[in-house]
N, C-alpha and C positions, 0 to 999 in steps of 0.2 A: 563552852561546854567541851569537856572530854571526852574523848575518844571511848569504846569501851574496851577495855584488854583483849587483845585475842584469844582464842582457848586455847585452855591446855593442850599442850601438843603438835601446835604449830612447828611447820618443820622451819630450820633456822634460813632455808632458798627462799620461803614465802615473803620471810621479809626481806630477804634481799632484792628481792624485785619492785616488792612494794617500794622500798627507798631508792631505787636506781627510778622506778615514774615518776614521783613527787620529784625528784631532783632534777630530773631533766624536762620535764615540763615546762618549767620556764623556760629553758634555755631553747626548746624547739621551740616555742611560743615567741621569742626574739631574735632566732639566727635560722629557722625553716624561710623565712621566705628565701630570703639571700640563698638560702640552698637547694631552695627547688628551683627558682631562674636558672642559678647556676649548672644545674642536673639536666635545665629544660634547652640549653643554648644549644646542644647538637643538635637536638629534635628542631627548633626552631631552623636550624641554617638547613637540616635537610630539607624543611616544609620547602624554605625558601630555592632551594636548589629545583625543587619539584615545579614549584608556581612558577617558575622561569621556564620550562619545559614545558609547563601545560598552556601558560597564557600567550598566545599567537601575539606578534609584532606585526602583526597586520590585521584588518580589517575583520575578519573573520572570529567567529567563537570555536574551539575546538572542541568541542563535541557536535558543531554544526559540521565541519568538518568530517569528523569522523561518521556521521551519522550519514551525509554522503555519500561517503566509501563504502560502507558495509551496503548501503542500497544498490552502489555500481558493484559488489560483489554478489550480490542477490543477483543483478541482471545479467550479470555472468554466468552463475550457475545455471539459472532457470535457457539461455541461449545454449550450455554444455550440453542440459537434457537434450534441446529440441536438437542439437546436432550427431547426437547421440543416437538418436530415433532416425535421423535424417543418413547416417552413417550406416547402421542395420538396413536398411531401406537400399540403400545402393550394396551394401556384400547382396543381396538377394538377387537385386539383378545382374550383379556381376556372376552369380553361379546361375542362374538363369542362361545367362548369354554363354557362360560354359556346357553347358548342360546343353543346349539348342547348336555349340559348336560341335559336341561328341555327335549329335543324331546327324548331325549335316557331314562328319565326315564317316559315320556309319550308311547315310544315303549313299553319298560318293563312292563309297566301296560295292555297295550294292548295283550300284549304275556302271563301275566299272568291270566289276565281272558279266555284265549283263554286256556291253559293249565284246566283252572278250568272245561271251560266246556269241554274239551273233556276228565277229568278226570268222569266226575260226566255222562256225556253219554258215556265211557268205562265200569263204575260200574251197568249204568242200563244193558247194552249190556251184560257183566258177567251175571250178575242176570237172566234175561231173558235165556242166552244159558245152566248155571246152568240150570234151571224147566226145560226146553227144553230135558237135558240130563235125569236128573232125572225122567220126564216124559216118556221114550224113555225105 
């Protein structure tokens, strides 16, 4: 059976395309596999470069591994917190124990002017019971 004619006015690229798929058709139909192995062997040596990198030479699976790690980095973090809290907790006391140094050397002042005067009103009181005796 034939074909039916295309219609009028078929631009003359239609059929150039048309005749460039029928013709290559076969040939990707007999020389695609060989070209897509061909296309796929980088990809294949990188898979394999990769699978050398991922599959442990020891005992272990590597995501057992990793899965591990990320749990000792969990118990990292969550110990960071609690040191964190634990780190707040001593600046408080450390300005606490500043704070209770200011008052203690604001006493001391207090106590030593208090020392001053009842040195300097123990010297008039001498003085005074001194003439007092001498007088006597």
């Amino acid at each position: 059976m034939m074909a039916d004619a295309p219609p009028d006015g078929t631009p003359w690229w239609a059929w150039f395309i048309v005749a460039v798929v029928v013709a290559t058709g076969p040939a990707l139909a007999i020389f695609g596999p060989s070209l897509v192995r061909r296309l796929n062997r980088p990809i294949a040596e990188q898979v394999e470069v990769v699978r050398e990198q991922v599959q442990n030479s020891h005992e272990t699976n590597f995501r057992d591994d990793l899965d591990r790690v990320l749990a000792a980095v969990e118990r990292i973090e969550q110990n960071q917190h609690r040191h964190d809290g634990e780190i707040a907790g001593i600046r408080d006391d450390v300005r606490a124990v500043a704070a209770d140094g200011r008052q203690t050397r604001v006493d001391v002042e207090v106590v030593a002017r208090r020392i001053d005067e009842v040195q300097a009103s123990s010297r008039v009181q001498h003085t005074a019971l001194a003439r007092h005796i001498d007088n006597t």
